[in-house]
Steps between C-alpha positions, in 0.01 A plus 500: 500500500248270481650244696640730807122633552379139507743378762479813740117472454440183595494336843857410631586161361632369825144555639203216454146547591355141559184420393379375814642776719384867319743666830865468400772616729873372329815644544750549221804347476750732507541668107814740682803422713280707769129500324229546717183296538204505275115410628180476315173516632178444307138578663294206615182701485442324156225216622160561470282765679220483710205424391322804659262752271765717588815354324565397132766392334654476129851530263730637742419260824432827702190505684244779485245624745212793417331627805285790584529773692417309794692191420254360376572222214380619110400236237649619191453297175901494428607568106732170418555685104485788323318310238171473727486857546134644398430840370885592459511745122624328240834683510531465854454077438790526177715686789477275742541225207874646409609527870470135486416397793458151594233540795474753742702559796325423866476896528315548184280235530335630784545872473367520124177369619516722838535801282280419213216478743573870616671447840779663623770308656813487723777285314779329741707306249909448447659701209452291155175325555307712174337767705500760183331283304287391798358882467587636173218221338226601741598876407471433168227319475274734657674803347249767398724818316402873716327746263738753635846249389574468864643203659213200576790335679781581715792301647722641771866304463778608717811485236520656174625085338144451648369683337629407157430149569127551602474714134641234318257278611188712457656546157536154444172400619321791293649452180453858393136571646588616799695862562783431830687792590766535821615717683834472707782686511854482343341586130390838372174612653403662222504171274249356774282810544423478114414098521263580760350849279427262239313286697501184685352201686705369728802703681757307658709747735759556754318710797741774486466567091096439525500783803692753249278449201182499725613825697530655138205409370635233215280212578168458751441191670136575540366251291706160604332138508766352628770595745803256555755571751780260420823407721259689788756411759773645321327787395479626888870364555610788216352802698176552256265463820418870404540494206213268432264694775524790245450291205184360650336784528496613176237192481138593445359568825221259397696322291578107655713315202539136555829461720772232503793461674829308503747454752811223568438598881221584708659773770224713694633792249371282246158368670472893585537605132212245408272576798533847385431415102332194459137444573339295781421244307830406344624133450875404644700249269718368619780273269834314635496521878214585674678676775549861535864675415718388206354300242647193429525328130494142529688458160808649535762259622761650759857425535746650717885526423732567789776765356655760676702655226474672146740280349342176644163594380631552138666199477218279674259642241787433209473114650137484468504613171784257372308227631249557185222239597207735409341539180507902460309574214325682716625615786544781594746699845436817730814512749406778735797696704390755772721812333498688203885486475498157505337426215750554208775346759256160526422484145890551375588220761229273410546514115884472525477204723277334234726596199221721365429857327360715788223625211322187598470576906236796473538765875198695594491765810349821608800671344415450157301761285150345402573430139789303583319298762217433226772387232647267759148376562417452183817285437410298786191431421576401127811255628755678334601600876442156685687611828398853679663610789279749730463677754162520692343752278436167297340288750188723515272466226734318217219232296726312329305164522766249393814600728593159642734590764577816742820514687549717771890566429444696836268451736238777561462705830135379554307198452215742325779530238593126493159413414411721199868437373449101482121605361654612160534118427205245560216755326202402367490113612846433387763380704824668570784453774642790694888463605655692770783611612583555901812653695603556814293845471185341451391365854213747522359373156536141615267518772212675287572229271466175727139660595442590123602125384272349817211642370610372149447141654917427444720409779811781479845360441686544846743715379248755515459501901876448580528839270236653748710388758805646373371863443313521857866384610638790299250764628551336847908554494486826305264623829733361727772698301308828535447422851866470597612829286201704721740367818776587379697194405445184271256267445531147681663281277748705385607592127306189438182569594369135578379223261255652269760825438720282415277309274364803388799661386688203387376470100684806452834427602715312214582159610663201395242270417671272790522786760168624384308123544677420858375828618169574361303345868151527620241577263755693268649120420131347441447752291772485289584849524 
């Protein structure tokens, strides 16, 4: 077991990053009669920043800016350790002791401070770079208990696994002096509402559960601090819009708690939400790439593998595995497929191709009750499940710092998926490398991600733009089809349809490997499809 996780986890052997060169585009040698080609790209946006008051820099390499409201630059003595922190309770100091971590994170080291000193603050920052931590300190530090046992702090998280994961870090950080409750759905309400009678100081909840208990008068939010909206942008891409309109207003009227909030993209849903909730005078952070949209995290290393079928896939993954370069003590896999039903099927073909007992490829998906998804979780998170296979109700949330490697087994729909996929590996100032698999199906993706790996500073493998090519060609013929059926007859071009049908349809005919080389022309050929 130990040696298959190493091997998958670890970059491709037949790929070398020189020194001297921190971009490298190779292509694979063939592993297959007919395997397709493999790229990696790493970010250049490693070299020092500018030496503005506006940017800073530390573990990581990714570049932070703090501005005002209006744009402004903010001087902010940055935190470099945990160890320097003054007026943190003892507790809270042994907590942070435990966690054991080295330094903090580029996030943290700014936003402790920001926080500390009472502002509240807009957070732009990729998934993984410590932002809990970043405000559960703060929050704890400055925690004073309400006389009435009602929450001092509340964070808004979009996804019950959230949820769980923000607890456990209160929890961790509190060490038994703090009371964290949730609320979220998929577990008895009644087990909640009594957590909450009993009294407690910071509530971490879904919007949806927090609405129910506040509409029946289980907890009051009257008294709050500090109020965290976390994942903001994904909060408003769920529907709770609303939802969090009504929860607002059971605020205080004169009530203004201290407000922060984080978000991997900055929309105009999103810079509405925080116009609407955040003071004036609220400070913008801004961590990775200073640009609006997706955030980008400069230390996960992207490869690309070119396979067009299920059976391919498996056995290019079984390759990388047998080539057991990488010490995998601990590493540690997410493959992610886009269906529920293919989850047992991927896991089954995976572990057979490897000669192992399935028990030790973990699946995760919406389908499962919550208990089950918790002991799966739990199993994962202990390594005695070092593989998980998931679905996207994974990719949202999951804080499992020291996953090494995410594959996307198949590709997501959007690139707002791609990018908090790949963010379950590279947390917290570690590295991690993201592999991918793309199809004929995939065109659409492929253009979001030449954009996406531009403004990661790496040059995309040209694979990806010949696969852009290929589905406009497909749209392009499939028009002209629909065009000839409203006259009456065929399309031009016949049964054939042109080029790109043809290259289009021609990984799912069954060839000889002969007939299927000499034919495969055009882009289908230089992709190896």
């Amino acid at each position: 077991m130990r040696r298959l996780t190493g091997a998958l986890l670890g970059s491709c052997s037949i790929l070398r990053r020189s020194a001297a060169s921190p971009l490298c585009v190779s292509q694979a040698p063939p592993l297959l009669l007919f395997a397709s080609r493999c790229f990696s790209v790493t970010s250049t946006l490693h070299a020092t920043p500018s030496t503005g008051a506006d940017a800073a820099s530390g573990s990581g390499g990714q570049e932070v800016s703090i501005t005002d409201q209006s744009g402004k630059a903010v001087d902010v003595a940055p935190l470099h350790n945990f160890a320097d922190l003054k007026g943190a309770p003892k507790w809270l100091a042994e907590g942070l002791s435990e966690l054991g971590y080295p330094s903090t994170t580029n996030v943290q080291k700014f936003t402790i401070p920001l926080l500390a000193d009472g502002h509240h603050a807009i957070g732009l920052a990729p998934t993984g770079s410590g932002k809990t931590v970043a405000f559960a300190v703060p929050a704890l530090m400055s925690l004073k208990r309400n006389p009435d046992n009602s929450p001092a702090v509340l964070i808004l998280v979009p996804t019950r696994e959230l949820v769980q994961q923000t607890i456990k870090v209160f929890q961790s950080l509190g060490r038994g002096q703090v009371r964290v409750s949730g609320a979220y759905g998929g577990t008895p309400r009644d087990l909640q509402a009594r957590s909450l009678h009993s009294g407690c100081d910071v509530l971490v909840a879904c919007p949806g559960r927090l609405k129910d208990f506040l509409d029946s008068g289980d907890v009051s939010i009257r008294n709050l601090s500090l109020l965290v909206f976390d994942e903001a942008d994904r909060l408003l891409d769920m529907g709770f819009s609303v939802v969090l309109d009504e929860i607002m207003g059971y605020l205080d009227s004169s009530a203004s708690p201290q407000t922060m909030m984080w978000s991997a993209t900055w929309p105009e849903s999103v810079q509405a939400l925080a116009d609407k909730y955040l003071a004036e005078s609220h400070v913008l952070i801004r961590a990775g790439t200073a640009g609006t949209g997706l955030q980008v995290n400069m230390d996960i290393k992207q490869e690309f593998f070119f396979h067009s079928t299920f059976a391919e896939r498996i056995e290019k993954l079984g390759a990388l595995v047998e080539a057991g370069t990488i010490d995998d003590n601990t590493d540690k896999l997410i493959l992610f497929v886009e269906r529920q039903t293919d989850t047992e099927s991927t896991a089954n073909a995976f572990s057979n191709r490897l000669g192992i007992d399935s028990r030790y490829v973990g699946v995760i998906h919406g389908g499962l009750s919550q208990r089950s998804r918790d002991k799966v979780m739990r199993q994962f998170k202990d390594n005695h499940v070092r593989i998980l296979v998931a679905t996207d109700v994974a990719a949202r949330g999951l804080d499992i710092p020291d996953v090494t490697c995410v594959v996307n087994f198949q590709a997501p729909k959007g690139i707002d998926s791609y990018c908090h996929r790949i963010g379950r590996t590279g947390r917290a100032g570690r590295s991690g490398t993201a592999y991918t698999f793309l199809g004929p199906s995939d065109g659409a993706l492929a253009a979001d991600l030449i954009d996406y790996l531009g403004r990661s500073k790496c040059n995309p493998p040209p694979e990806l733009a010949n696969l852009v090519d290929l589905h406009r060609g497909r749209t392009q013929f499939q028009q002209q089809r629909l065009r000839g059926r409203g006259r009456g007859g065929r399309s031009r071009g016949g049964g054939g349809g042109g080029r790109f049908a043809r290259d289009y349809q021609e990984p799912h005919h069954r060839q000889s490997g002969d007939s299927r080389r000499n034919t495969a022309g055009g882009i289908s050929s230089a992709l190896d499809w």
